[in-house]
N, C-alpha and C positions, 0 to 999 in steps of 0.2 A: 611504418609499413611502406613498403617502394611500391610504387605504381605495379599494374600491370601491363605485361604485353599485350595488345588488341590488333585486329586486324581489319580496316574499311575498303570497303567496293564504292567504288563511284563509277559508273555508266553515263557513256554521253553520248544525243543519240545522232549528233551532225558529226558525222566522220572525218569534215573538212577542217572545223574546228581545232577537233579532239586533235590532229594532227600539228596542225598550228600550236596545241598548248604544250605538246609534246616536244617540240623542238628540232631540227635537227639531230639526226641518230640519239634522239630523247634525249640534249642536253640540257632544257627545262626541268624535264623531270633529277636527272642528276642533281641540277641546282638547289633541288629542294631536298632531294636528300643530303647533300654537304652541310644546307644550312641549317636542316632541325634535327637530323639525325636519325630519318625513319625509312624504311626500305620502298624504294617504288616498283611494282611490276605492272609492265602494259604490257596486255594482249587484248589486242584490236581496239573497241572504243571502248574497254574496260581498264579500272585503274585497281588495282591492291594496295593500298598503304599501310605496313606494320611497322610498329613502334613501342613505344611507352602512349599511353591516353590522352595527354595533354601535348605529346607532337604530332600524333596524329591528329588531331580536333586541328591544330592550328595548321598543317599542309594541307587537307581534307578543302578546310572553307578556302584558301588562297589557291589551290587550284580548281575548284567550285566557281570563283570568283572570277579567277580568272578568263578560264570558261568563258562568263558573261561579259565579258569585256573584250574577247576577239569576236562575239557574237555581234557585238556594237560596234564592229569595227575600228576596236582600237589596237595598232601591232603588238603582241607583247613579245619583249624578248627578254634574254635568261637574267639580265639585271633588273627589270622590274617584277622577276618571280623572286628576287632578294629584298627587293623596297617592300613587296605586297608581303611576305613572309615577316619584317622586322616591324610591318606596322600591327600588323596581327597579334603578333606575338606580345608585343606593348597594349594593344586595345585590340579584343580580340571579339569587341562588335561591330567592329568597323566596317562601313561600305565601301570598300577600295573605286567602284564606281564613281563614289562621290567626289573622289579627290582625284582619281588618274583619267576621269574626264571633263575634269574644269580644264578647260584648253584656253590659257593664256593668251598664245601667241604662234602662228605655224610659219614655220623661220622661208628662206628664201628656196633651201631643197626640200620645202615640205614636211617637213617634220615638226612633231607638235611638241610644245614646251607646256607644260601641266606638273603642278605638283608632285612629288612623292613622296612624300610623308602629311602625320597631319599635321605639323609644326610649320610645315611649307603651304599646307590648304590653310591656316590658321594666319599666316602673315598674308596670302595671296586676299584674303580677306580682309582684311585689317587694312591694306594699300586700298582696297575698295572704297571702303567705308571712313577712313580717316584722310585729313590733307596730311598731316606728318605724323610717318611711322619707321620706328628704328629695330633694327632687324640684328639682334648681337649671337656671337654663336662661333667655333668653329670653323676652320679651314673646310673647303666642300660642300658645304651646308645648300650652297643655292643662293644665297642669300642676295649677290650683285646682278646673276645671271636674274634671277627673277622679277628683281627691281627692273633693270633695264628691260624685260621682257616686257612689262608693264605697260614703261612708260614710252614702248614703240605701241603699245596695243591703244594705249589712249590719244599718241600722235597720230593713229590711221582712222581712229573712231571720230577724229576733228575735237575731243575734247580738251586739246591744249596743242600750242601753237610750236611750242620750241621744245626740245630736248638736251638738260643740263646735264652732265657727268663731268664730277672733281673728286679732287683727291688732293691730300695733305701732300707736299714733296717732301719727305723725311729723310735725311740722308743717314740710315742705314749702313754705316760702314764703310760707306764712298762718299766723301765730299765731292758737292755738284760743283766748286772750280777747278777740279780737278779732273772731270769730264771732257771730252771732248767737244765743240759744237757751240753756236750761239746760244739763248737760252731756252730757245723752244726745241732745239735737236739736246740739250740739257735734262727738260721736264720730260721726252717726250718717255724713256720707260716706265716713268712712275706709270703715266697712264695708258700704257700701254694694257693692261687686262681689258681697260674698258673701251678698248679698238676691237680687244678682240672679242669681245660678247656681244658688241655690232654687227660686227665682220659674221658674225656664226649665224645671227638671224636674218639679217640683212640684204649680204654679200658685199664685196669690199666696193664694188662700184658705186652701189645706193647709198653706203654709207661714205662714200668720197662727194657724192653728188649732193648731198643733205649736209655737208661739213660747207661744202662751197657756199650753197646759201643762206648759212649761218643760221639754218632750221636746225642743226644739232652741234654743241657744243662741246669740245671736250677740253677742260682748261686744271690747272693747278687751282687750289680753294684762295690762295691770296690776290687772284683774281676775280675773287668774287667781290673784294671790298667795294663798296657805295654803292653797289648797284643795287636797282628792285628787280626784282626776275618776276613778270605778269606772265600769265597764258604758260605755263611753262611745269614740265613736268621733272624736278632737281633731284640728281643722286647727290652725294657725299660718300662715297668708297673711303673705307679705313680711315674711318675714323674714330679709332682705340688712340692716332696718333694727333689728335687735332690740340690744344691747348684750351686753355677757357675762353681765353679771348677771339681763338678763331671760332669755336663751335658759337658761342653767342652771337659771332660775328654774321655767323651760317646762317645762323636760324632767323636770323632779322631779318636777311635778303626777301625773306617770300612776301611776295604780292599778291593781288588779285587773282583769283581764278588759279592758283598755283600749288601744287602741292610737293611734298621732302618726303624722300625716304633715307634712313642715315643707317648706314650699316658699318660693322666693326669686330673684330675679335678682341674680347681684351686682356686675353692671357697672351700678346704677340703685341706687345706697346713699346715703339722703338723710341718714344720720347728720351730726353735726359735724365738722369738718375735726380728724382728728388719731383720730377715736375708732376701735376698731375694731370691724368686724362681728362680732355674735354668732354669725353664719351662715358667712361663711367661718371663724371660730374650730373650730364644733362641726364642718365637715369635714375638717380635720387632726386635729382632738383625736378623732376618736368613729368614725373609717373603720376601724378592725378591731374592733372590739367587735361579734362576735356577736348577731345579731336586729336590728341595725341596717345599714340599705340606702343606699348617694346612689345616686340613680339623677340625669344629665345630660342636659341638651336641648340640642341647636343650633338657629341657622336652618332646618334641615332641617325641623325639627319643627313649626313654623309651622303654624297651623291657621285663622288668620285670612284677612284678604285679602291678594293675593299681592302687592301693596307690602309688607306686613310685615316680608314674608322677605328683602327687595330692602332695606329702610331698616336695617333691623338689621346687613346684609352691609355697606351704608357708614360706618355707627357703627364696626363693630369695625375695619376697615379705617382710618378715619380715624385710631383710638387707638393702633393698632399701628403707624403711621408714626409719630403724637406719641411711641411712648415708643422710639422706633427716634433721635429727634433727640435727646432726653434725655441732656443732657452733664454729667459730675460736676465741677462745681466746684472749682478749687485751692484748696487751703487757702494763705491770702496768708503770704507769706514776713515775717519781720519787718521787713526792709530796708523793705518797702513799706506798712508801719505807720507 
């Protein structure tokens, strides 16, 4: 039996708000209807929502929600009536509150860095509450930006002294002697994402003037060998590409007072054909060891443009036919030797 069509009123009685949730000539409201498929009409501070019963239930409460959330003065704009809408629709008791107002970190033009999904509330937690936690998932996901939101949020709280960010130099198709430059104009695009997720909280000065005195570090991971890193709050960026020998090498660095976050995709491993990940390694070997977290992203978790979450959904689709064709080989009889 198909659903039926139904029709909901929602009334709201601050007009400033309603206006706010409405959008620009209502491209809010648009947004929710591209994304679940239900019709919106507004007139004045009333809303109409018809659909099927189970897309209206889920636009109803996300712009409900929402509502309470410009009320609290938080901005919403038309992408996060996309996040509020696909968290919903996944967990559809969810308090959007809870998670689009745990504020991180509010960057250098004021803007706030907070979760959007609860896979993102769920690790933003897990970095609270554990010294190392690894964050696997997905291009988009959040996963660097957040870390590093973090661990600017616990170098302003005084709770650690230094800020590490590395990363594997994996040469991807371009051999590094064949670059241009000494070795640090060599390394420096590897880690260039993690200038730039400085640079966006930051501003490129603060984080020039915290580089000088060697309160934030941004280095390749094979500079991390011998050392202990105390006081010190360490990323490891991509590392899907690290070896066993570096990832054990990582994880021994930490000191006193110090906590790792190690993030990675592992469907994007540009190691050598045959080697294995350091990163899927340490998630079998290190998932019940106490004070150690994996927190997982999907698609879902996507925070970029919403091709993102559409090219990632045909990747994995693609691979999962390829390994669905995958036939085992006879071993040839001697007759046929």
């Amino acid at each position: 039996m198909a659903s039926e069509t139904i029709e909901k009123e929602l009334t709201f009685i601050d007009n400033d708000s309603a206006r706010l949730l409405y959008g620009d000539l209502n491209r809010n409201l648009m947004a929710v209807e591209k994304a679940v498929g239900v019709t919106v009409k507004a007139r004045g501070n009333t809303l109409a929502i018809k659909g099927l019963d189970h897309e209206v239930k889920v636009a109803a409460s996300a712009l409900e929600q929402m509502y309470d959330l410009i009320r609290s003065g938080y901005p919403v704009y038309p992408q996060d009536i996309a996040y509020g809408l696909r968290i919903l629709e996944r967990s559809p008791k969810s308090k959007l509150k809870d998670i689009f107002l745990d504020k991180v970190y509010i960057t250098a033009n004021q803007r706030v860095v907070s979760p959007k999904s609860v896979n993102q509330k769920n690790y933003i937690e897990s970095i609270r509450a554990n010294d190392v936690v690894f964050g696997i998932g997905p291009a988009g996901t959040g996963k660097t930006y957040l870390a590093v939101a973090m661990a600017i949020s616990a170098y302003m709280s005084n709770q650690v002294k230094y800020i590490i960010l590395t990363r594997p130099a994996v040469e991807a198709g371009e051999k590094l002697g064949f670059l241009p430059g000494d070795m640090a104009q060599k390394v420096d695009p590897y880690l260039r994402p993690l200038y730039d997720a400085l640079n966006d909280m930051l501003g490129r000065e603060k984080v020039s003037e915290l580089v000088e005195r060697g309160t934030v570090e941004i280095a390749p991971l094979a500079f991390m060998r011998g050392r202990t890193l105390n006081n010190a709050f360490v990323i490891l960026d991509e590392a899907q590409n690290t070896t066993h020998e570096q990832m054990k090498m990582f994880l021994t660095r930490l000191g006193f007072n110090s906590r790792a976050v190690v993030t990675g995709d592992i469907t994007q491993i540009d190691l050598p054909y045959g080697k294995q990940s350091g990163l899927v390694e340490a998630k079998n070997l290190l998932k019940t060891i106490e004070g150690i977290s994996f927190c997982t992203f999907t698609d879902v978790d996507v925070v970029r443009h919403y091709l993102v979450q559409e090219i990632i959904r045909a990747y994995e689709k693609k691979e999962k036919k390829g390994k669905g064709r995958q036939v085992k080989l006879k071993k040839p009889s001697r007759k046929s030797i």
